[in-house]
N, C-alpha and C positions, 0 to 999 in steps of 0.2 A: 877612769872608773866613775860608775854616777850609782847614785843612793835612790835611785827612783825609777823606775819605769820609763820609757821613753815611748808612749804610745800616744797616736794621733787623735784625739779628739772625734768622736760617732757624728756629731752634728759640727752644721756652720757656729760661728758665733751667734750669729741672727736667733738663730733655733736656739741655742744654750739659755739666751736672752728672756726670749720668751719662755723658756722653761720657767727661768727663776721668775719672773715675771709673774706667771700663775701661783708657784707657790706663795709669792711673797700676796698677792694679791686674799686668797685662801686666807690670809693668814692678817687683817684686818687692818689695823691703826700700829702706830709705831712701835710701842712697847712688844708688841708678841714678833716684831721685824728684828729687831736689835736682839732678843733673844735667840730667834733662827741664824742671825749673823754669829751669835758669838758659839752656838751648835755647828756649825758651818768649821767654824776654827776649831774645834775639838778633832775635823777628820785630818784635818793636815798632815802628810808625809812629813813624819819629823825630817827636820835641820839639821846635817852634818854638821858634828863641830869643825870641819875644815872649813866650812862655808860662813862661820861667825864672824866674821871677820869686819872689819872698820870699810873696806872697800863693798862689800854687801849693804851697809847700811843704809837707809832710803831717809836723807836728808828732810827736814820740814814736817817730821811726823810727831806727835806729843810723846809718843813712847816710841821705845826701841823696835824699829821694824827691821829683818832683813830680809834682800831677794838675789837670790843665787840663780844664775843664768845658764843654761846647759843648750849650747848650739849642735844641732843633729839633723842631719840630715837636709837645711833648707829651714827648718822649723826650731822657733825658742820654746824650750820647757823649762819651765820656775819654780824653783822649791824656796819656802819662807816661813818665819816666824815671828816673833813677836813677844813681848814681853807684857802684852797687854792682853785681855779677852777678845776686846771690842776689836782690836787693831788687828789680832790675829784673824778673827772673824773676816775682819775686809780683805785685807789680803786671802783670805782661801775663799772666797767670793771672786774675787778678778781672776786669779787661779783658773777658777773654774771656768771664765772667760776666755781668759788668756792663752795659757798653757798647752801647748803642742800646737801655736798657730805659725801660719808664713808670716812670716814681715808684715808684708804687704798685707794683709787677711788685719792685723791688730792696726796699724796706719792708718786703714781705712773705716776702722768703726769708731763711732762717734760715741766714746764714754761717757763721757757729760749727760748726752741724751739720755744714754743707759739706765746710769744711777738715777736721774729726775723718774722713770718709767718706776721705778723699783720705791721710787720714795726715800733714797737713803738720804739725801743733803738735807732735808728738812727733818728729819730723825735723830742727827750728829748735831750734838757743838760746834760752831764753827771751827773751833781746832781740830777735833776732830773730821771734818767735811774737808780742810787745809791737809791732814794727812792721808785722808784717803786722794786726794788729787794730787799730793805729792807721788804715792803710788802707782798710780796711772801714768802720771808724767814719767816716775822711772821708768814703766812696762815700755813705751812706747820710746824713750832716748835707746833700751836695748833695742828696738825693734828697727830704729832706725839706723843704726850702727850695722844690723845686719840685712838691711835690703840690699 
């Protein structure tokens, strides 16, 4: 049984990309980005308390993240939280990436890029910047587990 929706994704990631891309662009210099990031965490499908678990937890992050993996159909869908604004914020940003992709569809896109396009790593602490690419690195250790 799952706590969430299992529906595919209307655009590629590409498209998703440039979605946020624009907004975050619209939306000037770093401080009004970090605010829309942590706006972003407010919509999140709450977190199962089944899924809080120590095995959910996304390793190398300043605060508590977790990411619950739900395999269906070919495609991973994510649900997560976080015990931080900021941190929730990033995670319902990759989400918004990520989520209802093939394997193969998250393997192949070049995150790093991504976030550089959006401005987030020069916005973050570097501990912060260190957990959101612990995040990514977990999306993609699931993604490769299920190609």
């Amino acid at each position: 049984m799952t706590d969430a929706p299992l529906t595919p994704p209307d655009h590629s990631i590409d498209e998703t990309l440039a979605e946020l891309a624009e907004e975050f662009d619209l939306l000037g210099d770093w401080e009004p980005r970090i605010e829309y990031v942590i706006e972003l965490g407010k919509g999140l499908t709450p977190l199962p308390d089944h899924a809080r678990v120590e095995a959910n937890k996304v390793p190398g992050c300043a605060a508590q993240v977790w990411l619950h993996v739900i395999r269906d159909g070919g495609r991973l869908f994510f649900l997560a939280d976080s015990d931080s604004h900021l941190s929730k914020g990033n995670i319902a940003l990759l989400l918004r990436l990520y989520s209802g992709r093939e394997p193969a569809e998250i393997l192949a896109f070049d995150a790093r890029a991504a976030m550089d396009r959006l401005g987030l790593p020069q916005a973050l602490t570097m501990q912060r910047a260190n957990g959101l690419n612990a995040m990514i690195g977990r999306i993609r250790q699931e993604a490769a587990t299920g190609a």
